[in-house]
Structures are given as structure tokens and as C-alpha cells.
N, C-alpha and C positions, 0 to 999 in steps of 0.2 A: 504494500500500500504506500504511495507516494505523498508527498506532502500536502497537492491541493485536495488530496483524498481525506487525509488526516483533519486540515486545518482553514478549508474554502468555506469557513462560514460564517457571512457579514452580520453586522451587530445592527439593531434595530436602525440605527442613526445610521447606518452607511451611508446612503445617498448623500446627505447633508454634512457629514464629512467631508465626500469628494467632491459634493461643489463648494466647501468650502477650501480647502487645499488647491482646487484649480483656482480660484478666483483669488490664492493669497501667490502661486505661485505667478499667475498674470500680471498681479499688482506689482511683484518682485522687479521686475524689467525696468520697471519707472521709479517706482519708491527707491529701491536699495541697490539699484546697477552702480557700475559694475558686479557683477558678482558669477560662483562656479558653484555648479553641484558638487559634491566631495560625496564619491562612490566608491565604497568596497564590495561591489557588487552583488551584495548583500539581496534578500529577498524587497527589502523594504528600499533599497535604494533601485534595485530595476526599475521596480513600479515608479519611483520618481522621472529616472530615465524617460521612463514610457510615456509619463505624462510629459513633461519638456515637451517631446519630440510630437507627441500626438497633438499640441497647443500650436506647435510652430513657435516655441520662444528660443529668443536668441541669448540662452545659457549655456555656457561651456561645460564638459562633465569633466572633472580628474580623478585618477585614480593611481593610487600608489603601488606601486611594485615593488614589494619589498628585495623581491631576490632569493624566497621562500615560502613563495603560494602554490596551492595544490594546480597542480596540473587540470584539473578541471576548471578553475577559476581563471586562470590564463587562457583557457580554450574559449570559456565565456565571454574572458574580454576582448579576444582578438572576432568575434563573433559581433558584439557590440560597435566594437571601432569600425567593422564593413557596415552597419544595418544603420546606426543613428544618424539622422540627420545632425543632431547638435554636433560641437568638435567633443571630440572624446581625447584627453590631454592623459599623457603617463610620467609618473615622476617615479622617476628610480632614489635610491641612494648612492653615495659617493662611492664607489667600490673598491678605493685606496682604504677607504672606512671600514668598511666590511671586511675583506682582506686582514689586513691589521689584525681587527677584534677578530675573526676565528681562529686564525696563527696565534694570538696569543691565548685563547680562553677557550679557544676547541669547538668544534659544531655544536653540541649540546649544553654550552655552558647555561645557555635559561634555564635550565633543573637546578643547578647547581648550587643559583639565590634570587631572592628577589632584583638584587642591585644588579646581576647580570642579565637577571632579563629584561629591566627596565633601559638598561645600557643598549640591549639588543635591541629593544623597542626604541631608542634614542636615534638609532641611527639610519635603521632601515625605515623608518615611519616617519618621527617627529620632527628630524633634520628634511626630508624631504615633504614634509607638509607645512614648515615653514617655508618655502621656495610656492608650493602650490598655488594658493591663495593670494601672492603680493599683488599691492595694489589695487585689489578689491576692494568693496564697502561691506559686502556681504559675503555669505556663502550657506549651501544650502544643507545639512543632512537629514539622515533617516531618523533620529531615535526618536523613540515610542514610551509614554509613559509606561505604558505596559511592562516593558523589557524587564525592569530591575527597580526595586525601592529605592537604588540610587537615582534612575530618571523619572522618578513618580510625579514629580513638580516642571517636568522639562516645556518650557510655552513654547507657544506656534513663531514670538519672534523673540531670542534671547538677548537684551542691550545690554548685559553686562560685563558683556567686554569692552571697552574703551576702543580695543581697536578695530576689531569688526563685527558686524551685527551676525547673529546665527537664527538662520530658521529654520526650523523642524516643523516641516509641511504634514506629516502624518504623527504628531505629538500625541493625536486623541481617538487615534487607529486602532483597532485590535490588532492581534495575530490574525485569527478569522476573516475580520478587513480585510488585509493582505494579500493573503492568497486567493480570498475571492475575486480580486481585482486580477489578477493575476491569469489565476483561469478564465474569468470572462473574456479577457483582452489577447490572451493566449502570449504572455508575456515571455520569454525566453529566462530561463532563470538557471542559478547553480544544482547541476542534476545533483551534489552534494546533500542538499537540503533532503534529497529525497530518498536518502541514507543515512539520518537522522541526524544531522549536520544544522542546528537552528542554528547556527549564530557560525561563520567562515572567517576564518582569520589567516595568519601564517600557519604552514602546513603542521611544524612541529609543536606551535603552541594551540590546534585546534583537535576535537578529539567527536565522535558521534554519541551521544547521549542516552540513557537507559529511561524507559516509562517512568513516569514520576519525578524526574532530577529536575531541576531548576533551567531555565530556556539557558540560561547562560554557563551553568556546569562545565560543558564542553572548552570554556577561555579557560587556559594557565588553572587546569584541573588539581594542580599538585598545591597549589598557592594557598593561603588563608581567605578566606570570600571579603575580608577587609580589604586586602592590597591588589585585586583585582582592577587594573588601571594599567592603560599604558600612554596618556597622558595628552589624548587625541582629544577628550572633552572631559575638561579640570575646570570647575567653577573657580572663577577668581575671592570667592570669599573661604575657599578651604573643602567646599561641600566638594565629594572625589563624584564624580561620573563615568563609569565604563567606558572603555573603546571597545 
């Protein structure tokens, strides 16, 4: 059983969700341009993709490469980069950087601590998601109140960055939302998902999930569910938010 089999089922409000997300992501072009979608091709960011490209808005999509994502998520993306109208943007990491840190700390050093896999998460992610974004006003992503008691409070536009405004267009989504969209639109997504993969990361820090476990289990399984962060969405008052 695959995942829109599992999870394709819209919440009462659907409708009025998604016109309310089309009508903020329209707004977007004018209100908060420049600005890039920020995709990790995630279930919930397709759907974003989908909508862009199905508005006809002129939003850029980026997505970072770490340099250790599953091979089906690079198949996804090089899928994406032919099909989208919008520009579909890839930001790698330094790879003098990467080099380096495996030579001295070994392919597996994320087991090893927290600080290394946050180091690992520094370089392959956060150093090139600082390049991403420059010079925007805004930029868009997925997260879902849903996901985590960490983003239970996440709004539709977040101004508490000083330096860029962030909006989370499916803030007040289901899971269920989701995939319903998905399959009505016939939306091309990570067949990952559909091997119990909710949440798609870097290949060695992402794992498939057992009935019952938490949506997010699957991220840095070995970790404390406190230090679960890799520093993609950090409230600037201290409150940690998931990547």
C-alpha cells in the first residue's frame, strides 16, 4: 500500500485551505518579491512546486544537494528540472569542505555526536543555503503545523527574521491535505514516501518508519528528540524548529 493509499484524505476545510494558499502564494509575486521556493523535494514541497507552476508564477524553486541524497531523490529532481516551468536552481556544497571533513572524521562521523553531525549538517546544507536565498525579500517553504510540536505555532507569513520574511503556504495542511492534492493532480513525488519514508533527508541520516512512530522518527533516529535540528528553521528567539 502506497502512501496516497495510506494518507489521501482531505480535512473538512480542504478547499478553503487551497484557495487560501493559492491566493497567498499569488499575493507573494507582488507583496514579498523577490523571492525562491526552498524544496527538498519533500511531499509537501512538490505540491508547492505544483502549485507555482500550475499559477504560472514567476518563483524560482532551489534545492540543495547535499552530496548524500538517496538516489531516488536525485532521480526526482532531475525529473522536476525537465517538467517545471519555474527555474528549478541546485546549490551544492563546497566540496574542498566536504572532502576535508570526511578525510578527517570519516563517512559516518554523524553517529558518532551530535557536534558532528551538526558540523555535517553545516556544511553540506547550511553553508549552501546561505548562498541560496541572497538577495531575496522572501522565500517560501513546506512546514506544517502538523509535523512536530516544534512547528505547532508555524504562520502562513513568518516576520521574525529581520532578514527575510518566510512563508509556509500549507502551515494549516494536514498530512491527509497533502496527499490528497497530490493524487488528484497526479503530482510526481519521492516513490521513497511510498516505502514509509515521511519525512526525506540525507540518505545516511534518513531511515523508513514502523506503524505508530512519530512522522519524524525517521531524522537522526539515534539522536535525543530535543537536538533534532539541523539549523534550516531556528527561531531567532531560541524556540529550535526541525529541518
Amino acid at each position: 500500500m502506497g502512501a496516497i493509499d495510506l494518507h489521501a484524505r482531505p480535512s473538512a476545510a480542504y478547499e478553503e485551505k487551497l484557495a487560501a494558499t493559492r491566493d497567498l502564494l499569488r499575493r507573494s509575486v507582488t507583496e514579498f518579491a523577490p523571492l525562491k521556493q526552498a524544496s527538498s523535494l519533500g511531499a509537501e514541497d512538490v505540491v508547492i512546486t505544483h502549485l507555482i507552476n500550475a499559477l504560472a508564477l514567476d518563483i524560482p524553486v532551489f534545492v540543495l544537494e547535499t552530496g548524500a541524497l538517496h538516489p531516488e531523490t536525485l532521480a526526482l529532481l532531475e525529473r522536476t528540472r525537465a517538467s517545471s516551468r519555474a527555474a528549478v536552481e541546485v546549490y551544492t556544497p563546497v566540496q574542498e569542505h566536504v572532502v576535508q571533513f570526511v578525510a578527517r572524521e570519516g563517512k559516518e562521523a554523524m553517529y558518532r555526536s551530535i557536534d558532528l553531525r551538526k558540523a555535517c549538517c553545516g556544511i553540506r546544507k547550511l553553508e549552501p543555503l546561505s548562498r541560496a536565498p541572497a538577495g531575496q525579500k522572501a522565500w517560501i517553504t513546506g512546514l506544517r503545523r502538523e509535523q512536530s510540536n516544534a512547528r505547532a505555532d508555524v504562520p502562513l507569513v513568518d516576520t521574525s527574521d529581520a532578514t527575510r520574511i518566510k512563508l509556509n503556504p500549507l502551515a494549516d495542511w494536514t498530512r491527509g491535505d497533502v496527499w490528497h492534492y497530490i493524487a488528484a493532480e497526479g503530482v510526481d513525488y519521492n516513490p521513497l514516501h511510498d516505502q514509509f519514508f515521511p519525512s526525506v533527508g540525507c540518505a545516511p541520516c534518513t531511515r523508513a518508519i514502523s506503524l505508530g512512530e512519530d512522522f519524524r522518527a525517521g531524522r537522526w533516529w539515534w539522536e535525543d528528540e530535543a537536538a533534532k535540528e539541523c539549523g534550516l528553521h531556528v527561531k531567532t528567539d531560541n524556540e529550535k524548529v526541525a529541518a
